[in-house]
N, C-alpha and C positions, 0 to 999 in steps of 0.2 A: 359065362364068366367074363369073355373078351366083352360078350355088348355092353355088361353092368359095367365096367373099366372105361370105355370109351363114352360115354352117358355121362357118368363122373367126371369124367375129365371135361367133357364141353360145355357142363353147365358149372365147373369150377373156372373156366376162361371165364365166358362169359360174365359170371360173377364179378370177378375180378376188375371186368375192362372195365364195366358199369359203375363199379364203387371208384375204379381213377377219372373215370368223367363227372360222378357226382361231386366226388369230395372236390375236383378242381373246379366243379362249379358254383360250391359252396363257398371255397376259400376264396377262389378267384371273384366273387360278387363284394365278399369283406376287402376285399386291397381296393379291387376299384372303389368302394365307398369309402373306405378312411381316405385313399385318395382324392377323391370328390370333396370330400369333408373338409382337408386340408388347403385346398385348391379354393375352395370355396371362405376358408377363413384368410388364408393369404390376399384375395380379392377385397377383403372389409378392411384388412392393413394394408394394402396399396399406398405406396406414399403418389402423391400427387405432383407434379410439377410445373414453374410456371418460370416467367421472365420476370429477371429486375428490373428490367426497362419498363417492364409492360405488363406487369399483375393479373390484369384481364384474360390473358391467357393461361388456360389450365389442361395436362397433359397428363394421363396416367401412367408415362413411362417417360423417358427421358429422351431429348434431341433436340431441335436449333429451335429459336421462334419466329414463328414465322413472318414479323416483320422487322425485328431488324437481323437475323439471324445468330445471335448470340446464343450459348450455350444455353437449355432451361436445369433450373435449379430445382431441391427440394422445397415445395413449400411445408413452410415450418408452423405450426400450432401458435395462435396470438397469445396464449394466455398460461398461464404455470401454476402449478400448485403454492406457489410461496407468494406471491401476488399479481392479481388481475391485472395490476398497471407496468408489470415487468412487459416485456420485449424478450422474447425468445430467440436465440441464434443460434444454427448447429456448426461445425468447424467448417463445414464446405460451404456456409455462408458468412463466418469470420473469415474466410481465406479469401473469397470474392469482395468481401467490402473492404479486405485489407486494413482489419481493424485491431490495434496494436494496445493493450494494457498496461497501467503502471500503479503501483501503490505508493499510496499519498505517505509524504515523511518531512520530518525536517529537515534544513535548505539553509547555507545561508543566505543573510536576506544582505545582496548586492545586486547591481548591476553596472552592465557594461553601457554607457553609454559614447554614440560616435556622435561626435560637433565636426562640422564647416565654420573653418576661420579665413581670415583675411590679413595680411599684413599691412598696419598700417605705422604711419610716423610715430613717435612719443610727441604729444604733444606739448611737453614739460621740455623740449629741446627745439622748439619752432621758435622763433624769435623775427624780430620785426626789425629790420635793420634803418634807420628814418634818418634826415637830415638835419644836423642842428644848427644849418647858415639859409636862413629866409636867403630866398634869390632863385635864378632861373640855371635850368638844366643847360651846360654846355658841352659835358663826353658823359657819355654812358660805356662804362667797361663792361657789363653782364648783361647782354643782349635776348638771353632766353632761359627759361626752365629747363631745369635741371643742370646748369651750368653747377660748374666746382669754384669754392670759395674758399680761399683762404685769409686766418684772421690777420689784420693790418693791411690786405689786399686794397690799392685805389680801384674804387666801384663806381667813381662819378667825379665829377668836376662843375663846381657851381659858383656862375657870378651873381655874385653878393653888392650891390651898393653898400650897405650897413657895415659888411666887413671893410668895405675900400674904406670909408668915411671912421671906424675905430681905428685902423692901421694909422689913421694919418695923425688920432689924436693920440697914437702912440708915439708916434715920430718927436710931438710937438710936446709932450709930457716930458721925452727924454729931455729935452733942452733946458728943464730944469726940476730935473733929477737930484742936482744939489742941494737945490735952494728948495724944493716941495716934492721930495721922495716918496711921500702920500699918495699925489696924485700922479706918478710913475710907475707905482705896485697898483693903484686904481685903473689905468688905464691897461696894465698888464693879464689881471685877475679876470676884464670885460673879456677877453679874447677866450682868458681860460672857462669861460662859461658856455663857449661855441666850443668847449670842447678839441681846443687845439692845444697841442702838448709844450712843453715847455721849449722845445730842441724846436717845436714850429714856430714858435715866438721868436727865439733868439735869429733862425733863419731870417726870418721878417728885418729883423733889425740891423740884421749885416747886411741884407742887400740894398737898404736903405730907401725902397720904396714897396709901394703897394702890391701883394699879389692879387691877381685880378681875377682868374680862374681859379676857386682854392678846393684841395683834393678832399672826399668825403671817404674814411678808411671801412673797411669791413669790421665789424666789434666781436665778428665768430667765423668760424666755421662750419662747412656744410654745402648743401646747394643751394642750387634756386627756387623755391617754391612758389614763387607766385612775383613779378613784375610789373610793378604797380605805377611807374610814370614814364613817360615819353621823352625823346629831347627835346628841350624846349620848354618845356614845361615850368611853369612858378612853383615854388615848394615853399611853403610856413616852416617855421622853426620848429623840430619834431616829427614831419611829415612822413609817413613811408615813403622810402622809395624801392626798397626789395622785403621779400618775405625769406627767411633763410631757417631752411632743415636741417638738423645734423640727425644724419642717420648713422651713428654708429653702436646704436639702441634703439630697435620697434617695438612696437605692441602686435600682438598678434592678439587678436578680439575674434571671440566665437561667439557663434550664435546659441544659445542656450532656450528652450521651448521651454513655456510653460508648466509642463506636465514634469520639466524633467529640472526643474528648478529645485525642490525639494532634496534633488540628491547631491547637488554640487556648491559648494562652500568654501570661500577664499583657504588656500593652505592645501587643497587637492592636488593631487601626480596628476601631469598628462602627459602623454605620448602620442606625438604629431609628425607627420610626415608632410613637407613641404612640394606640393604637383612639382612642380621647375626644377626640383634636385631629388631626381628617383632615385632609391635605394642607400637615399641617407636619412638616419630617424633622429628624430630631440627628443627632450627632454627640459618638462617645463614644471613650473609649482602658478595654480590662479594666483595671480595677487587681488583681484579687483573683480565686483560683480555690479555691476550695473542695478539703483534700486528702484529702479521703473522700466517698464516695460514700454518696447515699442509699439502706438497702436497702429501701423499698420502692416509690421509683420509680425508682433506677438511673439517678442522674441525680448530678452534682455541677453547684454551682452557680457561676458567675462575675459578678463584680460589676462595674459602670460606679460613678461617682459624676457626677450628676446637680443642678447647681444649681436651686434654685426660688424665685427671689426675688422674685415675687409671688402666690405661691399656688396657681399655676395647676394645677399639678401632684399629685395625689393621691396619695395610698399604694392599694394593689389595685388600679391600674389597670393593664391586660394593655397589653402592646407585641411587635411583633415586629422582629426585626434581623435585618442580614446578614454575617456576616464573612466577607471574601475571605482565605482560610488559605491559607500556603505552606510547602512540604514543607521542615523547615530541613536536612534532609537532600543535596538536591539541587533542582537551578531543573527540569531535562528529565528525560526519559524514555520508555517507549513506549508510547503510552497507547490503551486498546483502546474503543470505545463500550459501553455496558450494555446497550443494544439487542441486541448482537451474540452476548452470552454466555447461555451455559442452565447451569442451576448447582442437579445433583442433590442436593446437602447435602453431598456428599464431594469431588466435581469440580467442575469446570466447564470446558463446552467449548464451541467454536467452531467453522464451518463455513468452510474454506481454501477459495477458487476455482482452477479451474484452467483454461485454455482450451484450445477444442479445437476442427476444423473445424466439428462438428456445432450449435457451441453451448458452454452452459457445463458444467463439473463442479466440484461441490464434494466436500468431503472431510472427516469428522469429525476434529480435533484437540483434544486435552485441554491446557488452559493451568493458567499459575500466575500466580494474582493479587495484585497487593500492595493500597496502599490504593486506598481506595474516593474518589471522587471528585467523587460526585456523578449525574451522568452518564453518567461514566464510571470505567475502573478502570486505575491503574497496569498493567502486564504487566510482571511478574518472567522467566517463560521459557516458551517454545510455539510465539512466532513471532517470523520476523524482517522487523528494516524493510524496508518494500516491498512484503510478502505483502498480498493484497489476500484478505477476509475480507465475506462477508453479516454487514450490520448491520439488516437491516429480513427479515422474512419469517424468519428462522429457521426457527420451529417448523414452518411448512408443508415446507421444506427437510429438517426431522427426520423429522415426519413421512411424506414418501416415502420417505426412507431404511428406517424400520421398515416400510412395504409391499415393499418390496422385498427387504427381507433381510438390508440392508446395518446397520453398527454406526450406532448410535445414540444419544441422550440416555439413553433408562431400558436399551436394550439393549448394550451397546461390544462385545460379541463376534458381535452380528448373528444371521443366524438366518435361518430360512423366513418368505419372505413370506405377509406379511400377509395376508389377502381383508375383513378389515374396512371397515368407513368408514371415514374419516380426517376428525375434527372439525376441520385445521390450514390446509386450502387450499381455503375455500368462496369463489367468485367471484361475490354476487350485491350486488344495489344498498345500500349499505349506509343504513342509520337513523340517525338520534341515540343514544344509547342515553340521553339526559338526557329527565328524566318529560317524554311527550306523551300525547298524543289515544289509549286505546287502539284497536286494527287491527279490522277488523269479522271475529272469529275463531269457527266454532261449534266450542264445546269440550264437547268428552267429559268424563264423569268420570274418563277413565282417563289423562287427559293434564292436568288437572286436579289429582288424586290425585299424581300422579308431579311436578307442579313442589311440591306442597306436602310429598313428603320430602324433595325436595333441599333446600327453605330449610331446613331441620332443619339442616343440614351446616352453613347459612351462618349460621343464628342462635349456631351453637356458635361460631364463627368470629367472629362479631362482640363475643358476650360476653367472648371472650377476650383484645380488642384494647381493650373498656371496663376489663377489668382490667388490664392494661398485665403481661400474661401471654403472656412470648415465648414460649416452653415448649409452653405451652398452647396456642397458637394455629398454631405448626408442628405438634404433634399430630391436631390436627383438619384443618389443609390436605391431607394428606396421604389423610384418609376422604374429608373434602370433594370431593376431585379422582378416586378413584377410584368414589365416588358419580354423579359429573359422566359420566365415560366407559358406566358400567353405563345409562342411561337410554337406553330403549328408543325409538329416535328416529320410532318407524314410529305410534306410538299421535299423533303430532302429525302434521293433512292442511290442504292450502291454505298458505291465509296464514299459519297458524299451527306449519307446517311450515318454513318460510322463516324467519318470527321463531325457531323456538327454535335453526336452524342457524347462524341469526348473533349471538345472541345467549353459546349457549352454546359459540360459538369466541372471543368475546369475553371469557368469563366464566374460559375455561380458558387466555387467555394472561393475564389479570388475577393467576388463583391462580398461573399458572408461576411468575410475576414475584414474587408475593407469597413465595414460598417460594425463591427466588432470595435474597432479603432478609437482608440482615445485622442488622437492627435493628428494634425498634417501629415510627422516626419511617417506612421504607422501607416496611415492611408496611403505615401505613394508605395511604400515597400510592397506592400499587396496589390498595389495598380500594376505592375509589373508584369505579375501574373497573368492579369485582366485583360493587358494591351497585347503579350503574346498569344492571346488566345484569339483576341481582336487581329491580329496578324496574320496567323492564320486560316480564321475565315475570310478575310477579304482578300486573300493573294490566292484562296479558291475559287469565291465568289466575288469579282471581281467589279465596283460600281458601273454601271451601267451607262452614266453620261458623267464626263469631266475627267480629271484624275484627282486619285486620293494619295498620299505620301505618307511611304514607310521612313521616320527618323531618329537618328539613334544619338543617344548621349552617349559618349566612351566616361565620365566621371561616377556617372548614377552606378545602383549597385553597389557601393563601395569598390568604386573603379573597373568595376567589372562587365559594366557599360549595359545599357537597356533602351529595348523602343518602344514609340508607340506612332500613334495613327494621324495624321492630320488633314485635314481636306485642304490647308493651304501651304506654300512653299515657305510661307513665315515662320523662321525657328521661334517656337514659343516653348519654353521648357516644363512639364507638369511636373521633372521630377524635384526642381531644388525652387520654382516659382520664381517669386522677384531676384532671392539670391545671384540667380544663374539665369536668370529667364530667356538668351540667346545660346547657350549653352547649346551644342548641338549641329546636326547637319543632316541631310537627306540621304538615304540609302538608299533607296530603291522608290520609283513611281508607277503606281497602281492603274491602270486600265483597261476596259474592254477590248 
């Protein structure tokens, strides 16, 4: 009975352990293969990742790239179910390209436009002050420009033979004044045609002989504007001999552009601030627009009138103003950001959003623009109100477009992707790009050599913004920029690989923009950008034989002062051109 019990019992253990080893090796084969399974379909959705810099690099998990060391990204799917030629972007590639939306609306349609004026004379109060007694200079009273005049003031003294020789037949008239009063009011009347007054004639006659030296009176006042004879000098009857100003009324004349002609019309507000008297503002109404244009600065001028009843006020003193213009066209309209547009010379287009589970899609659209705003730009036809459009990051948005294949700014019919770098969506800590401290960079000559042809590009560029040479200056943007692209970015390591990756995406939305530009005033506003980024490449890489000069306008900017680059000590100004074209001073001198 004990063995049967214990027989039992060891083949019931036994039993027992066998079925927990089986069954854990049954269940335990199912988890590791769902596991396997799992593991294995996680491995097919592997997102991939690569560089904005640098595309060609592809990582299946995330960390720096290996050339210039920047973060790598999700690489995102070219293509979407709502259309082939969209542009996909997921939020951690909106937040790296720092790309900012707005939906289109109506606006009204004004703008702010800022003029450069000058004060100059009225010249409805310039006057000619001349001699009415043939004969020679013997005192001159008003010795120089700008003297003060006052009206009836003696300004000269001139001997007359002609007046000696009428005095005498005045003398000889009176003696018979009785008997032929005709020819005593005849020989009276000759004097008063010289313009002598009647209180001069009677003197003549009480003193009973000839004056010899006789006084020439001022007919206004004012200054001196111009001094036109010498002592000594012969003068005809009528002759100048001073030019006389009365400045207690200027004109204050602006320069008004072409492009912005359109929105300013006699009977306009301005609001103008005089350089010479900071932190006092006028107030003015145009009376007067100039109906020809100047050809060689492509400018017609518009006039204020300006009282100046104590002087304070100067002729050639610079002012700036601002007229608020409104379209007399229309009050609204559908107005689109200038941010938002890229604008080949032919076209200009737009990047349409579109939503979708994944995230966003955009979409190239070609618009039509009316006027310029400022800002921004009327929208004639392309999109409708409510379509919501990228106004910030653009170019990086174009840019993956042409990586990918898809239509684009320089491409609209798209194409094989890319494998280039892409200078449009670098994600690293951004600089000032306004002159500092330079970076502790060791520079090659080969990275050295390469920043010093690309300013080639920009001095062309600058010269042609000192000549107030549009022509000119969209010819050479165009080298400029694809100069910009050609520069071999691997010859620059370290810090100095970083600086030229931010500088020279800085430098290529500055020229986009620049060529985007309708006008001079639009091109230098964006040279600004261009020359600080110029700035600081060359106070890194620093030219190699000569010195180059860093110099600065304190007016440009809308007084908020701006430099740029010059190979010579000569102030040449690109921001205001002939206007201002000394304007300026050296800051700082570049070299090895």
């Amino acid at each position: 009975m004990k063995t049967f019990n214990k027989s039992s019992l060891l083949y019931g253990g036994l039993a027992l352990i066998l079925g927990i080893i089986l069954g854990g090796l049954f269940f335990g084969d199912s988890d590791v293969d769902l596991e396997r399974h799992d593991h294995s379909e996680n491995e097919e959705q592997t997102t991939e990742w690569t560089c904005s810099m640098h595309p060609q690099i592809r990582k299946n998990e995330p960390g720096d790239c290996p050339i210039c060391g920047m973060d790598l990204i999700p690489l995102q799917e070219s293509s979407t179910d709502l259309d082939p030629e969209t542009i996909h972007m997921s939020p951690r590639a909106l937040e790296l390209a720092q790309v900012q939306t707005q939906k289109i609306g109506l606006g009204k349609v004004f703008k702010t436009i800022r003029l450069n004026g000058k004060l100059q004379a009225d010249e409805r109060r310039i006057y000619t002050q001349a001699s009415h007694i043939p004969g020679r200079i013997e005192k001159l009273n008003l010795n120089f420009k700008g003297e003060a005049v006052q009206k009836g003031q003696v300004i000269a003294h001139v001997y007359s033979p002609e007046l000696i020789q009428a005095q005498k037949e005045l003398f000889e008239a009176r003696k018979l004044e009785k008997t032929q009063p005709e020819l005593f009011k005849a020989a009276q009347e000759k004097l008063t045609n010289w313009k002598l007054s009647k209180a001069q004639i009677q003197k003549i006659l009480k003193a009973d002989q000839p004056i010899e030296e006789f006084p020439i009176l001022a007919n206004v006042s004012g200054f001196v504007d111009a001094k036109e004879v010498q002592l000594g000098d012969y003068v005809q009857k009528g002759q100048s001999l001073y030019r006389i100003a009365n400045l207690s009324n200027l004109w204050l004349l602006w320069d008004v552009y072409e492009s912005d002609l359109v929105w300013i019309k006699a009977g306009d507000s301005i609001q103008y601030q005089i350089a010479s008297l900071p932190g006092k503002e006028y107030h003015g109404t145009i009376s007067y627009i100039d109906p020809v244009i100047d050809p060689k600065t492509r400018v017609a001028q518009a006039r204020v009138e300006q009282s100046n009843p104590h002087n304070l006020l100067k002729p050639e003193m610079f002012a700036k103003g601002l007229v608020k213009a409104k379209d007399a066209k229309s009050d609204s309209a559908l107005i689109v950001p200038k941010t938002a547009v890229m604008w080949t010379g032919e076209r200009s287009v737009v990047y349409v959003m579109y939503k979708s589970d994944n995230g966003l899609d955009f979409k190239m659209r070609e618009v039509l623009l009316g006027p310029d705003l400022g800002s921004s730009y009327v929208l004639i036809s392309g999109l409708e109100a409510g379509e919501e459009i990228a106004v910030n990051g653009t170019f990086s948005i174009d840019a993956a477009a042409q990586l990918a294949g898809k239509a684009s700014m320089m491409n609209p019919e798209g194409g094989q992707a890319h494998q280039a770098h892409n200078h449009g969506t670098m994600d690293m800590p951004e600089m000032s790009s306004k002159s500092q401290e330079p970076l502790d960079i060791m520079n090659e000559e080969s990275s050295t050599q390469a920043i010093e042809e690309l300013m080639l590009g920009y001095f062309k560029l600058k010269d042609a913004l000192v000549a107030d040479n549009l022509k000119q200056a969209q010819e050479v943007l165009k080298t400029f920029l694809k100069d910009l692209e050609d520069v071999d970015m691997t010859q620059f390591k370290g810090a100095g690989h970083q600086l030229w990756m931010q500088e020279s995406r800085k430098m290529k939305e500055g020229l986009m923009s620049m060529a985007n530009s309708r006008n001079l005033e639009e091109m230098r506003i964006h040279f600004i950008e261009v020359s600080n980024s110029a700035v600081q490449l060359v106070e890194n890489f620093p030219p190699v034989q000569g010195s180059w000069y860093i110099q600065h306008c304190p007016m440009a900017d809308a007084n908020n002062g701006a430099d740029w680059l010059s190979k010579s000590k000569e102030i040449r100004n690109p921001y205001f051109g002939a206007s201002m074209l000394t304007c300026g001073e050296i800051s700082k001198t570049l070299k090895n």
